[in-house]
SEVEXMI-651758 format. One record per residue (C-alpha): residue number from 1; residue in one letter; chain; z, x, y. Coordinates in nm, 2 decimals. Each point is the difference from the previous one (the first is absolute). Example, Ala and Ser with C-alpha at 12.3 -4.5 7.8 and 13.67 -1.06 7.14 Angstrom:
+-------+--------+------+--------+--------+--------+
! kevex ! midren ! vose !     up !   east !  north !
+-------+--------+------+--------+--------+--------+
!     1 !      A !    A !   0.78 !   1.23 !  -0.45 !
!     2 !      S !    A !  -0.07 !   0.14 !   0.34 !
+-------+--------+------+--------+--------+--------+
//
This chain:
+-------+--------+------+--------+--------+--------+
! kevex ! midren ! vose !     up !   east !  north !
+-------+--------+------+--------+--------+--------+
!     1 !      X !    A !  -1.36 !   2.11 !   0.05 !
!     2 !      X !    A !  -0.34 !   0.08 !  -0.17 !
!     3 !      X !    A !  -0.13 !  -0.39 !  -0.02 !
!     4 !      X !    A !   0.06 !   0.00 !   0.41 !
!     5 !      X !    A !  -0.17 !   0.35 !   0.01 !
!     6 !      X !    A !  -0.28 !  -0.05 !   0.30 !
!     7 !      X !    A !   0.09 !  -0.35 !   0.11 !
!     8 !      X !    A !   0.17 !  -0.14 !   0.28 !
!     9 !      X !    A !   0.26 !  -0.30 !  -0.04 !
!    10 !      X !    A !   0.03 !  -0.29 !   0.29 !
!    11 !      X !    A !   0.29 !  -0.23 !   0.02 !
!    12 !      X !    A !   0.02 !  -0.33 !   0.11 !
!    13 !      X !    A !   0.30 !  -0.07 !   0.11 !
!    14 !      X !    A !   0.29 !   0.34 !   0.09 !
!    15 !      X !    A !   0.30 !  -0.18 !  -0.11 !
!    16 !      X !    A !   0.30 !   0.11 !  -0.22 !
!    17 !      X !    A !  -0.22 !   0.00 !  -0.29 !
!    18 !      X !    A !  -0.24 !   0.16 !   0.15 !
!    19 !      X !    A !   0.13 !   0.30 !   0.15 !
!    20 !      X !    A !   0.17 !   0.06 !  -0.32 !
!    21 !      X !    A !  -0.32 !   0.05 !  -0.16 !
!    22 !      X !    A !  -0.16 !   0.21 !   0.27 !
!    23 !      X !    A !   0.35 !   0.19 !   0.05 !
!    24 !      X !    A !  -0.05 !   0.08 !  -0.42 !
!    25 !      X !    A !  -0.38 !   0.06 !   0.02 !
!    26 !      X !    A !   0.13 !   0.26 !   0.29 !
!    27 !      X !    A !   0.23 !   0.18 !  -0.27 !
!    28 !      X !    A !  -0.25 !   0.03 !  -0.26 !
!    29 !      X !    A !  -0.20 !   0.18 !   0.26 !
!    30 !      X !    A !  -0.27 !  -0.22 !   0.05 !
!    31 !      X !    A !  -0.10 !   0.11 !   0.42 !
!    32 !      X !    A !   0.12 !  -0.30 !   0.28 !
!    33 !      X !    A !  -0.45 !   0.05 !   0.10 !
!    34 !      X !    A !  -0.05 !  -0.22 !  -0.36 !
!    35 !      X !    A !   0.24 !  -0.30 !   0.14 !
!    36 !      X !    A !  -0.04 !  -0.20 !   0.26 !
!    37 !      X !    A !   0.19 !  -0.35 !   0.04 !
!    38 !      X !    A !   0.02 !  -0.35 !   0.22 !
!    39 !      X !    A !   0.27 !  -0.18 !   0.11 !
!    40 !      X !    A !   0.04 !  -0.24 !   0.28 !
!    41 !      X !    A !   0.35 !   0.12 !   0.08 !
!    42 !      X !    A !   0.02 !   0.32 !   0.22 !
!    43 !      X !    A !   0.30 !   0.10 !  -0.18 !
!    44 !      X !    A !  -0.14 !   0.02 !  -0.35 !
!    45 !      X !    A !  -0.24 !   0.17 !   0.17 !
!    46 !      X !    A !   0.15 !   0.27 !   0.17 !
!    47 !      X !    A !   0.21 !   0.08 !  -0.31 !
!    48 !      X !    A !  -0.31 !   0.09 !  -0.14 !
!    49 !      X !    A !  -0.14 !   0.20 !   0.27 !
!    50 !      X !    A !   0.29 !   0.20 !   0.04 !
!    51 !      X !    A !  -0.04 !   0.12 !  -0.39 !
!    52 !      X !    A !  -0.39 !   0.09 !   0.10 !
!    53 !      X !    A !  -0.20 !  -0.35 !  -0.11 !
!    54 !      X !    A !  -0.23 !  -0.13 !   0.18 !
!    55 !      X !    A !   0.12 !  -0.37 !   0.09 !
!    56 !      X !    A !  -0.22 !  -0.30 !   0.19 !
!    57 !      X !    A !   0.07 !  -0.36 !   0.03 !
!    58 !      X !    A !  -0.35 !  -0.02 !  -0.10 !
!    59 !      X !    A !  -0.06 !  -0.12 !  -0.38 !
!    60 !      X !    A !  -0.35 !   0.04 !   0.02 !
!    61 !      X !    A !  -0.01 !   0.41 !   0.14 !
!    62 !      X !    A !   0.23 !   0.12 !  -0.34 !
!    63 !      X !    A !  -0.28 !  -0.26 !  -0.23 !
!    64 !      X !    A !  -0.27 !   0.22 !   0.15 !
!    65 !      X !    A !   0.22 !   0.32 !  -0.05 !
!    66 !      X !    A !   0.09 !  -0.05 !  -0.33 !
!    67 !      X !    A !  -0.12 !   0.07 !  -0.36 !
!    68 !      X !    A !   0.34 !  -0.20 !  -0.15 !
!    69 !      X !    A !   0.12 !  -0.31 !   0.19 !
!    70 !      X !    A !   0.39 !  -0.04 !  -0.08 !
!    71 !      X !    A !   0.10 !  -0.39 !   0.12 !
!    72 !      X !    A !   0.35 !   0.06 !   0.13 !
!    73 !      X !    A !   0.06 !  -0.29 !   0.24 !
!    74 !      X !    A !   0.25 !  -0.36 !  -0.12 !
!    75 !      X !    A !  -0.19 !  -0.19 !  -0.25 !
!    76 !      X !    A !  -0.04 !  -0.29 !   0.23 !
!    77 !      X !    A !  -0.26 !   0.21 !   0.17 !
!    78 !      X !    A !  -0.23 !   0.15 !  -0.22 !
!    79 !      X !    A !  -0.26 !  -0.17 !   0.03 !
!    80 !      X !    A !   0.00 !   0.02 !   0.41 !
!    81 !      X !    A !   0.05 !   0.38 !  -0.03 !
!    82 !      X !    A !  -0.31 !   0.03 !  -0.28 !
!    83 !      X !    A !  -0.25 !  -0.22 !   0.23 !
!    84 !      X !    A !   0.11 !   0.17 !   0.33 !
!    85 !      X !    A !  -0.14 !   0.34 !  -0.17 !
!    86 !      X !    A !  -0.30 !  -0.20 !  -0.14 !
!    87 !      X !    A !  -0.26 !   0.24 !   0.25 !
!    88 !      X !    A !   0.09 !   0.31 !  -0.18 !
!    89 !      X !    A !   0.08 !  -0.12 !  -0.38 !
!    90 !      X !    A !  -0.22 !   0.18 !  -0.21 !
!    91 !      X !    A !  -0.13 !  -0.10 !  -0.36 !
!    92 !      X !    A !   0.11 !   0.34 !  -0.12 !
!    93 !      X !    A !   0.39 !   0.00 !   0.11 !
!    94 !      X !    A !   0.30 !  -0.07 !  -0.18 !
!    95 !      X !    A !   0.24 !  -0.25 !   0.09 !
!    96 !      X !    A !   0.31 !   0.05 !  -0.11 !
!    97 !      X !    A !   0.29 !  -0.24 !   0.08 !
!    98 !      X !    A !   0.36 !  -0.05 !   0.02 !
!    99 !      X !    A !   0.03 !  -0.31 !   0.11 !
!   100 !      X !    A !   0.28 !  -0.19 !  -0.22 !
!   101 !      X !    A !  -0.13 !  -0.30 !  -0.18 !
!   102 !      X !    A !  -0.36 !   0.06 !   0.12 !
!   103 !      X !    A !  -0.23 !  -0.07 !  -0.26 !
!   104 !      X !    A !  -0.31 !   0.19 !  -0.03 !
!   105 !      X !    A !  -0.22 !  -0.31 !   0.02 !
!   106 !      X !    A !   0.14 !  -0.06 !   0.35 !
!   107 !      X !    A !  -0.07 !   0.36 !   0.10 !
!   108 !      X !    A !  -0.34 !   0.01 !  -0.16 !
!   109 !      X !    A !  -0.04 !  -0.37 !   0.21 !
!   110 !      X !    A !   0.10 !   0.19 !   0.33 !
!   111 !      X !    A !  -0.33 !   0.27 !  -0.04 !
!   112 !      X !    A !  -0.31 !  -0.06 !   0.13 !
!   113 !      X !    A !  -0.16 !   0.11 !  -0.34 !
!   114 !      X !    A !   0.07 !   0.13 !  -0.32 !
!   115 !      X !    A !   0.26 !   0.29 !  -0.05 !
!   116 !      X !    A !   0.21 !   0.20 !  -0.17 !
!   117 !      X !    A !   0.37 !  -0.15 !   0.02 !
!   118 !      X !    A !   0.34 !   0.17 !  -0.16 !
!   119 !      X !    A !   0.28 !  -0.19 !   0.07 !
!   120 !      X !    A !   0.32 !   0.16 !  -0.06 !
!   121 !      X !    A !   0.42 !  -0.08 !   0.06 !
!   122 !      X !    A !   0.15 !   0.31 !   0.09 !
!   123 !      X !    A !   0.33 !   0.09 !   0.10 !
!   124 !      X !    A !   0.19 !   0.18 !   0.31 !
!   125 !      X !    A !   0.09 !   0.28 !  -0.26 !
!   126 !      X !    A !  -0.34 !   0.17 !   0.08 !
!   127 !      X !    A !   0.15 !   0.13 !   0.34 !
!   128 !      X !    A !   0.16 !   0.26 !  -0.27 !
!   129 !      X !    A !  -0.28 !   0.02 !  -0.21 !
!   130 !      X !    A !   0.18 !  -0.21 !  -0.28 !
!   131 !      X !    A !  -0.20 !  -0.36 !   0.03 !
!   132 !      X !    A !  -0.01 !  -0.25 !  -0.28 !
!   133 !      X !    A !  -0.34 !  -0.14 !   0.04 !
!   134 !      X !    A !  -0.18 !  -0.32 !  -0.17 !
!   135 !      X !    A !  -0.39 !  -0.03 !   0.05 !
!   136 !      X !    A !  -0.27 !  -0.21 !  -0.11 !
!   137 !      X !    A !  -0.38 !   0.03 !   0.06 !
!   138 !      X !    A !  -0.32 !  -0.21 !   0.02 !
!   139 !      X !    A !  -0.29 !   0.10 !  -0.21 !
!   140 !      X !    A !  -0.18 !   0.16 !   0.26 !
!   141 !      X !    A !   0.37 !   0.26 !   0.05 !
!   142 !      X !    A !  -0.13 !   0.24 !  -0.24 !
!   143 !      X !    A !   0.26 !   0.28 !  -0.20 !
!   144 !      X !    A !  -0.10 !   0.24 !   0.25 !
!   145 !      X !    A !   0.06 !  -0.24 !   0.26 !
!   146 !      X !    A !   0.36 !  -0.11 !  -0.16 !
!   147 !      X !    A !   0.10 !   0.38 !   0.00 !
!   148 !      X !    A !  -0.06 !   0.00 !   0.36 !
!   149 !      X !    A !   0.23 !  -0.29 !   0.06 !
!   150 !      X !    A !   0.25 !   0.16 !  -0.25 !
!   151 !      X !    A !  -0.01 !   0.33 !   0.25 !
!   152 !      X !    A !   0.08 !  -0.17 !   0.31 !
!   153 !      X !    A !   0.37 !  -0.06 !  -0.10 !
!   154 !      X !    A !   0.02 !   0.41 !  -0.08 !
!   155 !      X !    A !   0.23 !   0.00 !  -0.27 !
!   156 !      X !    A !   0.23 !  -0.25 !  -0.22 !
!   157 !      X !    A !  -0.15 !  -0.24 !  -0.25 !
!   158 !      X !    A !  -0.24 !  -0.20 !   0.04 !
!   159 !      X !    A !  -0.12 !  -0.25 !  -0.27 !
!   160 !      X !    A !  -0.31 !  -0.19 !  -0.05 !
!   161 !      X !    A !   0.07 !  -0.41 !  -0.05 !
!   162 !      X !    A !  -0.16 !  -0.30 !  -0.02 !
!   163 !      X !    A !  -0.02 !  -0.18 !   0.31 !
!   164 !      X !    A !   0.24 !  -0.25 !  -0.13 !
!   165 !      X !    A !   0.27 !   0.23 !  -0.02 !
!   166 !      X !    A !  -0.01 !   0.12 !   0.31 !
!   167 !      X !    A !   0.26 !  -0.29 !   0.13 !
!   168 !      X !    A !   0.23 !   0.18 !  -0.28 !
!   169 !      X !    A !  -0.05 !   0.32 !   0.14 !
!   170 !      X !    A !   0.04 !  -0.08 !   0.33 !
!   171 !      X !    A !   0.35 !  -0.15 !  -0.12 !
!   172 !      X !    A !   0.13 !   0.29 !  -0.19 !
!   173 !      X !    A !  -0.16 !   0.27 !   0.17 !
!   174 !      X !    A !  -0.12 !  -0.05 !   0.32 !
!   175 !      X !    A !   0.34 !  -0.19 !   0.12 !
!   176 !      X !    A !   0.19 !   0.20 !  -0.25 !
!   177 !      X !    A !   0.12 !   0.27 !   0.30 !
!   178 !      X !    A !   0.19 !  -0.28 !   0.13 !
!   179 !      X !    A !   0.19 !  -0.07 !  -0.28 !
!   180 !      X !    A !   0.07 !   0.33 !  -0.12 !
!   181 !      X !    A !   0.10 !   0.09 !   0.39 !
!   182 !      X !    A !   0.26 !  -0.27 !  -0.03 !
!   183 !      X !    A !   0.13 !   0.07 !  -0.38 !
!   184 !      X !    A !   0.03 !   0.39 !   0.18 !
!   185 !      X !    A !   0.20 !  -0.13 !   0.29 !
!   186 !      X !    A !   0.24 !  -0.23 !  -0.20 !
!   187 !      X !    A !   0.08 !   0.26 !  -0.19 !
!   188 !      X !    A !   0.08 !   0.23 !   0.24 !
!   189 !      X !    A !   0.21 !  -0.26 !   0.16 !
!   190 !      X !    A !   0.22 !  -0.01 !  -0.27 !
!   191 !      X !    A !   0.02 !   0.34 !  -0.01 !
!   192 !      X !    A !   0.10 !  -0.05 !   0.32 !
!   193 !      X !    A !   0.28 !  -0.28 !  -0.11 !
!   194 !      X !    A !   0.09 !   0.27 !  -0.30 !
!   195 !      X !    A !   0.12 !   0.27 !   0.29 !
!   196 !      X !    A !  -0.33 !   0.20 !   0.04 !
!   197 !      X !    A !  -0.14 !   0.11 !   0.36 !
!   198 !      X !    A !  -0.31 !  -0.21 !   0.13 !
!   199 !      X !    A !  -0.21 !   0.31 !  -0.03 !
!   200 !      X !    A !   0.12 !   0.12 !  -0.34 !
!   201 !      X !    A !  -0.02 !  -0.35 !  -0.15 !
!   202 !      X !    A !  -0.35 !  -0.07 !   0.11 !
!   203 !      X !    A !  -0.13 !   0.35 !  -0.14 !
!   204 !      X !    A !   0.16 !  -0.06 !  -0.34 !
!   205 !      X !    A !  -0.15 !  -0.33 !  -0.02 !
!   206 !      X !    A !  -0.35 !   0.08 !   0.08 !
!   207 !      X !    A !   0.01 !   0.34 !  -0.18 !
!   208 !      X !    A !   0.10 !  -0.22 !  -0.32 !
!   209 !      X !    A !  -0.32 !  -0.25 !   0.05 !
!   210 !      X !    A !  -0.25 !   0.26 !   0.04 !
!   211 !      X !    A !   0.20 !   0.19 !  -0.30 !
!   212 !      X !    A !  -0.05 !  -0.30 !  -0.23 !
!   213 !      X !    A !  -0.32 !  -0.09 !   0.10 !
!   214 !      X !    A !  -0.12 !   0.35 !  -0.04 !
!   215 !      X !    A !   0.18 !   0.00 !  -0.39 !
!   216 !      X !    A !  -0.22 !  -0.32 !  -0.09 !
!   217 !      X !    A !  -0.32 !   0.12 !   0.14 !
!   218 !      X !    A !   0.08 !   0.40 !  -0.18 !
!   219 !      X !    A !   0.12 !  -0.15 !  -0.31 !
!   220 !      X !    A !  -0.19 !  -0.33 !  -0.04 !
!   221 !      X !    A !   0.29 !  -0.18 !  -0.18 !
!   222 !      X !    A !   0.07 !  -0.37 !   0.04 !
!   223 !      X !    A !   0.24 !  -0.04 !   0.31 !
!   224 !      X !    A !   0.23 !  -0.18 !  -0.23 !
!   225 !      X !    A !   0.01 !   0.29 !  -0.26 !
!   226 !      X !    A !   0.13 !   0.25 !   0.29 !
!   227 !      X !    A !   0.21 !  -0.29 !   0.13 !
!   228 !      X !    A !   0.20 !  -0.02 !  -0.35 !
!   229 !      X !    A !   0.01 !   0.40 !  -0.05 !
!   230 !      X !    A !   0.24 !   0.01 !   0.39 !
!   231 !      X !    A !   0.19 !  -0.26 !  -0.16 !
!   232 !      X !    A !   0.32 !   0.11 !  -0.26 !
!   233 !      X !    A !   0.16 !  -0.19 !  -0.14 !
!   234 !      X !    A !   0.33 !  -0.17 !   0.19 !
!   235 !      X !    A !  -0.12 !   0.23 !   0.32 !
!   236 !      X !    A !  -0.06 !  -0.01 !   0.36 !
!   237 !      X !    A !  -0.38 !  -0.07 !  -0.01 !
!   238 !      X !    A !   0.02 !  -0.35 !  -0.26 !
!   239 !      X !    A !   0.26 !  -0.12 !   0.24 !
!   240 !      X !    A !  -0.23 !   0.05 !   0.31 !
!   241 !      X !    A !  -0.29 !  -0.18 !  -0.19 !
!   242 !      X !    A !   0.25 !  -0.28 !  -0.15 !
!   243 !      X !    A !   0.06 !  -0.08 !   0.39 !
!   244 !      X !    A !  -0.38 !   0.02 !   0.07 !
!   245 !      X !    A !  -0.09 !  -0.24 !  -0.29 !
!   246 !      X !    A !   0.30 !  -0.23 !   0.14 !
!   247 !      X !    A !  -0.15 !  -0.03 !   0.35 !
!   248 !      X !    A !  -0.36 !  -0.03 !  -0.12 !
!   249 !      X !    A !  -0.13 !   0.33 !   0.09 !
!   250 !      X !    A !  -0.28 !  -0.08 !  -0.23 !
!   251 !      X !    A !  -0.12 !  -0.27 !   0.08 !
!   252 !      X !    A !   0.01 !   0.05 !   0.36 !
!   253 !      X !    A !  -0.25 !   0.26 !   0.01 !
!   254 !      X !    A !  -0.25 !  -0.24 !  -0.23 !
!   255 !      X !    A !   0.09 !  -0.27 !   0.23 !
!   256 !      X !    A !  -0.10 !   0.28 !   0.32 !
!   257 !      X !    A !  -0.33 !   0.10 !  -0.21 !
!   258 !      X !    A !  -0.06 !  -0.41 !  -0.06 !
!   259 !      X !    A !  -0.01 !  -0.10 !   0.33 !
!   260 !      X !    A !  -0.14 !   0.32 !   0.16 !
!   261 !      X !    A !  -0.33 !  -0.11 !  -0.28 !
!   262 !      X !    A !   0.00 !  -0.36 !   0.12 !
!   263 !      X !    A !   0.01 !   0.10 !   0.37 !
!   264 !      X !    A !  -0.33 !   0.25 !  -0.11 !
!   265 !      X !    A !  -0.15 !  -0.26 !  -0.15 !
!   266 !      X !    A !   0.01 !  -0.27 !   0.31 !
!   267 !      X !    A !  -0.07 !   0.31 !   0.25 !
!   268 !      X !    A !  -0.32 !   0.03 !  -0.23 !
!   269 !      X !    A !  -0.09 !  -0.41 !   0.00 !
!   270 !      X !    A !   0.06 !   0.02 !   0.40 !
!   271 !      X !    A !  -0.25 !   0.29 !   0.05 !
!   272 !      X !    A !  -0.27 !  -0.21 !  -0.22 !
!   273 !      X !    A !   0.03 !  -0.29 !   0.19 !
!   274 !      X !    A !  -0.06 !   0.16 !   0.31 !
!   275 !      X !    A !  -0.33 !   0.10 !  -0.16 !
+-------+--------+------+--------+--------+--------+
//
């Protein structure tokens, strides 16, 4: 990606999240010299250095390697990770985090000095270059600076929020995977109940999300719009929705989005008290 042209990228932290991102930074062709990551568990770590990355426990030797700072490690510690790389933090790097429910205020805290802070919900979806990313910036994260951020996810959407919506992202987006994963495997299980195969019922199933994901995005049309034109009159389709609305499809994903925002938001309070 042009806004990463010439700069290298450390991660704190080589978790699931993580290695997504480098795995998708490694597709879009940026070289495995520009990354470098930290992880206290030698299995994160040899994941990574069997794809090329260079991989330390040390926090503090990928700060003084790197131009952008990507804070991959459990909200709880941030602020330990940050302040164990204090010795190499530079006034002129980009933190960028994705940290769930980590206000910027408690990263900026966790810095020995002023600096430029992105914080961002991503989601596993950038392992295939398809993220759906929310990110908000201090004053000192300038566009150019935002654009970089934007590029570390290497491809997708990424939107630019207030930091107040970011609990809302992380509930729609960020967890989203899980529920879509779930909606995909129910399905196929009834395909399943219905007489298909395993195999053929699970490749319908996920062939039809991406399908009528891909129609929304392409078209732009209001979900509920495309929803109506499947649905004729005294068919097949209204009676599968009439048994969704019956069981509360509807408002069992809200209710999952809900609670996935609350749970954010107290991840979020937890990290600032810690400050």
């Amino acid at each position: 990606a042009t806004a990463l042209a010439g700069k290298s990228i450390g991660f704190l932290g080589a978790g699931a999240m993580a290695s997504a991102m480098i795995q998708g930074l490694l597709r879009a062709g940026v070289s495995t010299e520009s990354l470098c990551a930290s992880d206290p568990f030698a299995g994160s770590r040899e994941r990574l250095q069997q794809l090329g990355v260079h991989a330390t426990e040390s926090n503090a030797d990928v700060a003084a390697k790197s131009d952008i700072i990507v804070v991959a490690v459990k909200p709880n510690v941030v602020e330990t990770a940050l302040r164990s790389a204090w010795s190499h933090l530079k006034r002129e790097q980009l933190v960028v985090s994705i940290a769930a429910g980590v206000k910027i205020e408690t990263i900026e805290a966790a810095c020995p000095f002023p600096m430029r802070v992105v914080r961002t919900m991503p989601n596993v979806a950038c392992l295939v270059g398809e993220a759906a990313v929310g990110m908000a910036r201090n004053e000192r994260a300038t566009p150019d600076y935002a654009r970089a951020a934007e590029a570390l996810f290497a491809g997708g959407v990424c939107v630019e929020v207030a930091e107040k919506d970011l609990d809302a992202v992380t509930a729609v987006s960020g967890s989203g995977p899980a529920y879509v994963f779930l909606f995909v495997e129910a399905l196929a299980d009834a395909g399943v109940r219905a007489g298909l195969s395993r195999q053929v019922a699970v490749k319908l199933a996920a062939q039809t999300v991406k399908g009528a994901a891909a129609m929304q995005i392409s078209t732009g049309t209001h979900p509920a719009v495309l929803k109506d034109q499947v649905c004729s009159p005294g068919g097949t389709t209204i009676a599968g929705v009439e048994a969704l609305e019956r069981n509360g499809f509807r408002f069992a994903a809200m209710s999952a989005v809900a609670a996935a925002a609350q749970r954010s938001a107290e991840m979020g309070t937890a990290a600032a008290a810690q400050k």
